[in-house]
FIBA-690616 format. One record per residue: residue in three letters; x, y, z of N, C-alpha, C, CB in turn. Coordinates in steps of 0.02 Angstrom, whole numbers, padded with zeros to 5 digits, always signed. Glycine has a CB too. Example, Ala and Ser with C-alpha at 12.3 -4.5 7.8 and 13.67 -1.06 7.14 Angstrom:
! FIBA-690616
Ala+00660-00284+00390+00615-00225+00390+00660-00165+00390+00565-00224+00452Ser+00642-00112+00354+00684-00053+00357+00645+00002+00394+00704-00030+00286
This chain:
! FIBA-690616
Unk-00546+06605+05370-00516+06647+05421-00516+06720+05401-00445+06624+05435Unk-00510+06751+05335-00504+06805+05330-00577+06832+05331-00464+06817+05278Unk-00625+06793+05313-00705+06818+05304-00724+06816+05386-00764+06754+05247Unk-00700+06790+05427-00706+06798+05502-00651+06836+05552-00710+06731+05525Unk-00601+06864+05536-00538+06881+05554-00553+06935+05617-00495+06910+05489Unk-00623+06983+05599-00636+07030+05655-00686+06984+05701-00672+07106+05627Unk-00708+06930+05699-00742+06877+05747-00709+06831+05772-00789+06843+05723Unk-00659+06828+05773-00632+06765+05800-00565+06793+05835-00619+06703+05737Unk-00532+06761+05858-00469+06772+05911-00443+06710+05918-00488+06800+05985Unk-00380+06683+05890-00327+06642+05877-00275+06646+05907-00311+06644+05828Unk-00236+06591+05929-00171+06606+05952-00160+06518+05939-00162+06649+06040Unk-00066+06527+05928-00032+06476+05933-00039+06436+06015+00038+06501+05911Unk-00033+06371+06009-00038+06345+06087+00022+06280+06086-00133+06311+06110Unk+00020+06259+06008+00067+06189+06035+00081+06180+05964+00026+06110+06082Unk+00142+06136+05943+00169+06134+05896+00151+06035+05876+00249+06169+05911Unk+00170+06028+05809+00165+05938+05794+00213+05964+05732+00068+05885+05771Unk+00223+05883+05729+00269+05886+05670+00260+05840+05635+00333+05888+05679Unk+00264+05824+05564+00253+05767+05502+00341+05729+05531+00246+05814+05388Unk+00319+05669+05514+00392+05620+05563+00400+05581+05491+00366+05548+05658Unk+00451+05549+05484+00455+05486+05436+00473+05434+05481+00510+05490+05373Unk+00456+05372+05456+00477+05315+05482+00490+05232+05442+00431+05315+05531Unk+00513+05195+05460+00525+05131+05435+00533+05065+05482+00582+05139+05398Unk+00536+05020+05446+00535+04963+05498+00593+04963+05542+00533+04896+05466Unk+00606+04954+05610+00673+04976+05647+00727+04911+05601+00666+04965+05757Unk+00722+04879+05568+00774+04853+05563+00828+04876+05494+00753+04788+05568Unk+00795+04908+05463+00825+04979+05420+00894+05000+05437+00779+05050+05436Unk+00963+05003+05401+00994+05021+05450+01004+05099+05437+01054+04979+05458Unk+00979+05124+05384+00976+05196+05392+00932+05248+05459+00946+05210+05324Unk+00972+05292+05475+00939+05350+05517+00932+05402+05520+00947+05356+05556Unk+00959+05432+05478+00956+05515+05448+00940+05509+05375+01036+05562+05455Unk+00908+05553+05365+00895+05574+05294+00872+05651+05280+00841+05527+05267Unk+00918+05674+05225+00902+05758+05223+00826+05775+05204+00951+05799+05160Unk+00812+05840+05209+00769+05843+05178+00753+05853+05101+00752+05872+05205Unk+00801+05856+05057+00813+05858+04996+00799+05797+04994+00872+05883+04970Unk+00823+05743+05023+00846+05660+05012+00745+05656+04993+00895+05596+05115Unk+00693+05677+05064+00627+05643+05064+00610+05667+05031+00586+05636+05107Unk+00606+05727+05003+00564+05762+04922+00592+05719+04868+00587+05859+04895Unk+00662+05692+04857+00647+05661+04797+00643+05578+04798+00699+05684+04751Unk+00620+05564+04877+00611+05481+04883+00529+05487+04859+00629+05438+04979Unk+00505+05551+04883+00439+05554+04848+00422+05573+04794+00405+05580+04871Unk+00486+05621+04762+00468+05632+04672+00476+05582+04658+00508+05677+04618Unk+00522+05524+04679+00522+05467+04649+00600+05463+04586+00439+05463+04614Unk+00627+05529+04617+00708+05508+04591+00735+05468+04637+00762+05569+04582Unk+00748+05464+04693+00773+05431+04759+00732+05334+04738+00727+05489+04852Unk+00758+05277+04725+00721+05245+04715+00751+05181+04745+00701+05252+04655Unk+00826+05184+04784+00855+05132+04811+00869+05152+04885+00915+05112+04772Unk+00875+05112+04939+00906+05141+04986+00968+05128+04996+00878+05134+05033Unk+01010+05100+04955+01089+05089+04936+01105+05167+04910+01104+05019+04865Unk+01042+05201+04900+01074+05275+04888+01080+05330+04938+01038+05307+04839Unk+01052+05303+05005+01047+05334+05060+01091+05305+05124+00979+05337+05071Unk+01149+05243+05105+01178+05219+05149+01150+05143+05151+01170+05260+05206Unk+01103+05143+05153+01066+05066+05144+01081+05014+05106+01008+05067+05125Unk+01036+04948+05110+01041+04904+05070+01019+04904+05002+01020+04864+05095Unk+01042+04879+04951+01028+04898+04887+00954+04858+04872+01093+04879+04837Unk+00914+04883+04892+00820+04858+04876+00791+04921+04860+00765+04822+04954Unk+00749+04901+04840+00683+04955+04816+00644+05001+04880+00613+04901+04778Unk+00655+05057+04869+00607+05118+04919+00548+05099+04928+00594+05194+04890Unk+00509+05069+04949+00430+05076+04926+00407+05105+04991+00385+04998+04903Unk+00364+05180+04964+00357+05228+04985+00285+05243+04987+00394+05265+04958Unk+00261+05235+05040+00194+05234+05062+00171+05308+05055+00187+05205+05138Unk+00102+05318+05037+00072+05375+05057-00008+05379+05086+00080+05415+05000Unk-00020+05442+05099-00077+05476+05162-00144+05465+05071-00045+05611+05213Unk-00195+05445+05094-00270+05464+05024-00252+05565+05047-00409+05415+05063Unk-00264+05607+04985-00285+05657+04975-00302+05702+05026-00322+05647+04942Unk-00363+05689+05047-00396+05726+05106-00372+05698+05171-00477+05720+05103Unk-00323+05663+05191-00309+05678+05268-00266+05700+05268-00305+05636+05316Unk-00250+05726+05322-00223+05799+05369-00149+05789+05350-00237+05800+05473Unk-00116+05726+05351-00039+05699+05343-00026+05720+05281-00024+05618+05349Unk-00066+05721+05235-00082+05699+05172-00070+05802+05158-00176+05643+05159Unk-00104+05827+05182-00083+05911+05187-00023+05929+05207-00123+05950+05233Unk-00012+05909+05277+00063+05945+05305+00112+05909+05249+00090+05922+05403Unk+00107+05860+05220+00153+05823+05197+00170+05883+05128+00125+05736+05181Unk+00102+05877+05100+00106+05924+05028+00136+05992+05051+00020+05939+04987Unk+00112+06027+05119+00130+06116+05129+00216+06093+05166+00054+06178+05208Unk+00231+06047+05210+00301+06074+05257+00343+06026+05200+00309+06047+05368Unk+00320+05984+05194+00394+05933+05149+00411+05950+05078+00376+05843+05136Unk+00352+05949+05031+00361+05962+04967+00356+06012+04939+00336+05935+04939Unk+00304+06063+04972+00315+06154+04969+00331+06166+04884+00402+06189+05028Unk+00248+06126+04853+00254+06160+04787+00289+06088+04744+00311+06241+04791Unk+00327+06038+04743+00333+06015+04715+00301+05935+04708+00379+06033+04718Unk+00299+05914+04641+00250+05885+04614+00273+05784+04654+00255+05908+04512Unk+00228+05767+04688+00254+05689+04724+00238+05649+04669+00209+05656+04801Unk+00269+05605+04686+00264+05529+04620+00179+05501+04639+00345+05435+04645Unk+00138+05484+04589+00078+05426+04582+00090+05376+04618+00065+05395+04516Unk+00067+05345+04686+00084+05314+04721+00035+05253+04693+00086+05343+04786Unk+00065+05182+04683-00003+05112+04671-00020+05128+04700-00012+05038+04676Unk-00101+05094+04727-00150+05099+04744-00136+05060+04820-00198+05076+04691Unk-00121+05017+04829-00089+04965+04895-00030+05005+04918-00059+04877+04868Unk-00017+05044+04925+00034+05093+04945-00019+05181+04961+00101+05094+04865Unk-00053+05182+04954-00088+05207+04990-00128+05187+05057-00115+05222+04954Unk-00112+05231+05103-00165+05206+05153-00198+05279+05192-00122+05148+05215Unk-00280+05236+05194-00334+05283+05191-00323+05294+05291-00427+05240+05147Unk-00280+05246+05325-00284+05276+05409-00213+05270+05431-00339+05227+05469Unk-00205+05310+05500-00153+05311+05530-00117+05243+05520-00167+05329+05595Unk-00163+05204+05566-00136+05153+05596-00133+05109+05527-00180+05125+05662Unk-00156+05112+05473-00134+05085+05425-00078+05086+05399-00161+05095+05395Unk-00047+05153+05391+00024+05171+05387+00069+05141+05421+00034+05227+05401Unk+00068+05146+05462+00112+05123+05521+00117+05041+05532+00082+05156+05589Unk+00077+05000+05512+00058+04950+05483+00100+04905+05449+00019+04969+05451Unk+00087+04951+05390+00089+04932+05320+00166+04947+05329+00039+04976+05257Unk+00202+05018+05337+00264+05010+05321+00292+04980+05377+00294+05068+05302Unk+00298+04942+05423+00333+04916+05471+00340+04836+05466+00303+04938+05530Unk+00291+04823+05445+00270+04750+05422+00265+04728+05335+00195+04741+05454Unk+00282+04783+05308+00300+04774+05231+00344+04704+05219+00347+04845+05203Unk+00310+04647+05165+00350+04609+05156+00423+04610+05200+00353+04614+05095Unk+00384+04581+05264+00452+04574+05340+00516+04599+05315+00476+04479+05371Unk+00523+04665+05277+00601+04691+05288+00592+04747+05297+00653+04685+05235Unk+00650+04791+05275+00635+04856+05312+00654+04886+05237+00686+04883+05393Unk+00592+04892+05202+00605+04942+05115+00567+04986+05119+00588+04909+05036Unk+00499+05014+05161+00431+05034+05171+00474+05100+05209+00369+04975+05218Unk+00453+05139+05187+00435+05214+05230+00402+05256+05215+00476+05254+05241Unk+00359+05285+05249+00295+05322+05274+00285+05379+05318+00262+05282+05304Unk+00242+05414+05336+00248+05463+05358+00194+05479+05409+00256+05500+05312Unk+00213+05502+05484+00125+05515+05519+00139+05578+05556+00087+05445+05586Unk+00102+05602+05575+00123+05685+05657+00124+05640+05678+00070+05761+05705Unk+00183+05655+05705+00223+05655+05808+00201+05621+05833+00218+05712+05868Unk+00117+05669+05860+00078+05666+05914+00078+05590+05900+00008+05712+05918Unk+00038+05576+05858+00010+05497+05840+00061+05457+05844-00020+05484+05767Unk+00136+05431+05823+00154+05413+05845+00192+05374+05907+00148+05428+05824Unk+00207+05440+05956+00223+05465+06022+00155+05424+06065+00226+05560+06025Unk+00090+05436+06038+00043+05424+06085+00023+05347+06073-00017+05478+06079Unk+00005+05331+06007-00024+05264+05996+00025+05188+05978-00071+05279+05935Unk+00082+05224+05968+00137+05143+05962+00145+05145+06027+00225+05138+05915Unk+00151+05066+06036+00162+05026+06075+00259+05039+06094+00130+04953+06040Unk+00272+05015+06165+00337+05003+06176+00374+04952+06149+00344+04998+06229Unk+00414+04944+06119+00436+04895+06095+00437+04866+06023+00415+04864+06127Unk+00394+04924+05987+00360+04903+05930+00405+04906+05903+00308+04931+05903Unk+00418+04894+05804+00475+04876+05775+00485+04924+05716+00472+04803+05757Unk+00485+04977+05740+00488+05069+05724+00547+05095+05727+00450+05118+05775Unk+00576+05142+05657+00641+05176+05683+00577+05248+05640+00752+05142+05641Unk+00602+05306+05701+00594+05358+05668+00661+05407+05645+00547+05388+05707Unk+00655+05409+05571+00697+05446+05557+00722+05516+05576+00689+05443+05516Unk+00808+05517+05592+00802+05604+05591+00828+05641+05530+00846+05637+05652Unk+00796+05711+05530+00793+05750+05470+00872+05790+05461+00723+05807+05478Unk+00891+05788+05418+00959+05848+05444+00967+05830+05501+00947+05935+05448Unk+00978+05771+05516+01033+05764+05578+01002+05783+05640+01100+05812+05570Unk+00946+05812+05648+00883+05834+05686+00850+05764+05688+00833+05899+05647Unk+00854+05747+05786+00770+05711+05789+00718+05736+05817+00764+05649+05822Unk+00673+05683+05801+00616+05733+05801+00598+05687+05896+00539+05723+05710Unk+00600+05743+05913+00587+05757+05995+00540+05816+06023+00658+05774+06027Unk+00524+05802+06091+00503+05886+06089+00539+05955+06102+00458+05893+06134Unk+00565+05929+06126+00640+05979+06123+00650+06021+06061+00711+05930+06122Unk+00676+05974+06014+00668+06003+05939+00626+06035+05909+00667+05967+05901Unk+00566+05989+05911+00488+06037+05902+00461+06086+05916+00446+06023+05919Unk+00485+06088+06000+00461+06158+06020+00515+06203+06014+00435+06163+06091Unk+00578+06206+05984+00629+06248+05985+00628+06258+05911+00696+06222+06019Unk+00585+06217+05860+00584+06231+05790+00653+06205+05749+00574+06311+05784Unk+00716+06179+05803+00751+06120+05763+00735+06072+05721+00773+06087+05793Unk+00702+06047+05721+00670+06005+05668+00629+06038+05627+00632+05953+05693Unk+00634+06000+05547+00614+06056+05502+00553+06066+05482+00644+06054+05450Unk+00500+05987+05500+00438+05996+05474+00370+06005+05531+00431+05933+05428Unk+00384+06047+05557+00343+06063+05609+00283+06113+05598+00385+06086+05657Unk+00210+06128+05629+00164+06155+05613+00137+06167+05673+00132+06126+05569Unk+00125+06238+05673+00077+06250+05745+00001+06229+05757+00071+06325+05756Unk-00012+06223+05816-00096+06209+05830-00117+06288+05854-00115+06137+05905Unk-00179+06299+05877-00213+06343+05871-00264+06346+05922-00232+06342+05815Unk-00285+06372+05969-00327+06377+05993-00389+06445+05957-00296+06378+06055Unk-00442+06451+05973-00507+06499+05920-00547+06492+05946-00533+06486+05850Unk-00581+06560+05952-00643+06583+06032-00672+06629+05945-00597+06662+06149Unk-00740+06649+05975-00754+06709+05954-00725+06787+05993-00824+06701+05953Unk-00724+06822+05946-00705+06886+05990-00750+06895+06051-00710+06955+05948Unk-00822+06875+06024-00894+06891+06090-00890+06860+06148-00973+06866+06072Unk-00827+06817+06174-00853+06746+06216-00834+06809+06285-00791+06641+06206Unk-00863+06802+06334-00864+06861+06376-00807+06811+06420-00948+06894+06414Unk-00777+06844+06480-00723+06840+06514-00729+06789+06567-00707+06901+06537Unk-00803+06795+06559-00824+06722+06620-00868+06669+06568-00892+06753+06707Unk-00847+06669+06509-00887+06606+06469-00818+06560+06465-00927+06629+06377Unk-00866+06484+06476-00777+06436+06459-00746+06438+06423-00764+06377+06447Unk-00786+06447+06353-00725+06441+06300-00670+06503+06322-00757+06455+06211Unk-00676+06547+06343-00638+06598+06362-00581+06573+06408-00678+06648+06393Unk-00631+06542+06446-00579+06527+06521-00519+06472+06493-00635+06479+06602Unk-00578+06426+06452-00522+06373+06433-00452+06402+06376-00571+06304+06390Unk-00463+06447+06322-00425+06503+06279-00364+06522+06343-00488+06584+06249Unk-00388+06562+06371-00327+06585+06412-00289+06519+06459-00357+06649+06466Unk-00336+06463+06471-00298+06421+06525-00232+06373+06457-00375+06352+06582Unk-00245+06366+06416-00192+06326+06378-00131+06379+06375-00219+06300+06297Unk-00127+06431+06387-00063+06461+06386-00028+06480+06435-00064+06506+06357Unk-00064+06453+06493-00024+06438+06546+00016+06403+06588-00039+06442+06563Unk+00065+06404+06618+00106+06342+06630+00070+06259+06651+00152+06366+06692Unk+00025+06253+06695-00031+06211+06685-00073+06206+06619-00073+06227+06733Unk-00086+06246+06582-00108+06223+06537-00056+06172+06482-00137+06279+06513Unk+00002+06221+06486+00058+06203+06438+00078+06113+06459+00133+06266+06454Unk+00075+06098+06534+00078+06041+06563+00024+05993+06520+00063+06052+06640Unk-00031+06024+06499-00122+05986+06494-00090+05957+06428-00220+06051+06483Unk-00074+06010+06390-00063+05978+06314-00005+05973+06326-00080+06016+06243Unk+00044+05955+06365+00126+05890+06352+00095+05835+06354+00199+05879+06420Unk+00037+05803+06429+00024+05759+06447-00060+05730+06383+00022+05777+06531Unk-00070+05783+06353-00089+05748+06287-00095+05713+06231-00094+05754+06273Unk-00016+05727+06234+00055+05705+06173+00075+05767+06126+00030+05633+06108Unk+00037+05834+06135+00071+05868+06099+00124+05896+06125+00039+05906+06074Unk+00175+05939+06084+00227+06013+06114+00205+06058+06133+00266+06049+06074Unk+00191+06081+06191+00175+06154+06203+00216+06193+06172+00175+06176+06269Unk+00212+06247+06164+00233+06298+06150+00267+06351+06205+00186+06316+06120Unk+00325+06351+06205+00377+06388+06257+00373+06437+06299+00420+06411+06232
């Protein structure tokens, strides 16, 4: 971005957010954000320490290079070092996550992490999901787009500066920031932006 900064033209358009979650039968529902940095340093290691039943955390994570696997490292842990996750406690896809911690040895000890969007858009009704709230914050769009909730990240729309006033990418650049546009991406699953 900075080696292109006089070619290109950026703007915020819609917000997502990194969510936690567990099997709904969990009876915990808030957890700080101090609490998820150290369920992932791996001081946090019971959920009898978070209100819960006295069992083992087992705490799923995103492989390296996907995107969860980033917001997780820049909005949640911001610099600090996560625990070596086994190898079966990694999962390389969404829907693996979501999976894996919901259906973890049928109880609810598994929690994991995905954006919003994916959630919101690809679980099923009824499914057997609690998403946690952060600081007492849930994660809604409400929250998201008002920046109540704490782990949130903007999207982006990016034209070249050259795209002339009647080229699409242009047309389409200016149409997402409009109240119809803002409509296009709710009914996408993201947050517009206010």
């Amino acid at each position: 971005l900075d080696e292109c900064s006089d070619k290109i033209e950026m703007k915020p358009i819609a917000k997502d957010a990194l969510v936690f979650f567990t099997n709904g039968q969990n009876p915990v529902n808030n957890l700080s954000s101090g609490q998820v940095q150290k369920i992932y340093q791996g001081h946090i290691k019971s959920w009898a320490e978070l209100g819960g039943q006295d069992t083992k955390i087992t705490a799923f994570q995103r492989n390296e290079d996907s995107g969860s696997q980033v917001l997780m490292r820049k909005l949640v842990m911001d610099g600090l070092e996560m625990i070596e996750p086994e190898e079966e406690l990694i999962e390389m896809f969404m829907g693996g996550m979501v999976e894996s911690v919901i259906k973890y040895d049928n109880n609810e000890n598994a929690i994991g992490y995905s954006v919003y969007y994916y959630l919101k858009a690809f679980i099923e009704e009824g499914e057997n999901i609690k998403i946690f709230d952060i600081d007492e914050v849930e994660a809604s769009n409400k929250n998201i787009s008002n920046g109540k909730y704490p782990f949130t990240e903007n999207f982006y729309v990016v034209i070249r500066k050259s795209e002339e006033d009647s080229s699409p990418a242009r047309k389409i650049y200016d149409y997402l920031t409009t109240n119809d546009g803002k409509k296009f991406i709710n009914s996408c699953g993201y947050v517009a932006l206010p």
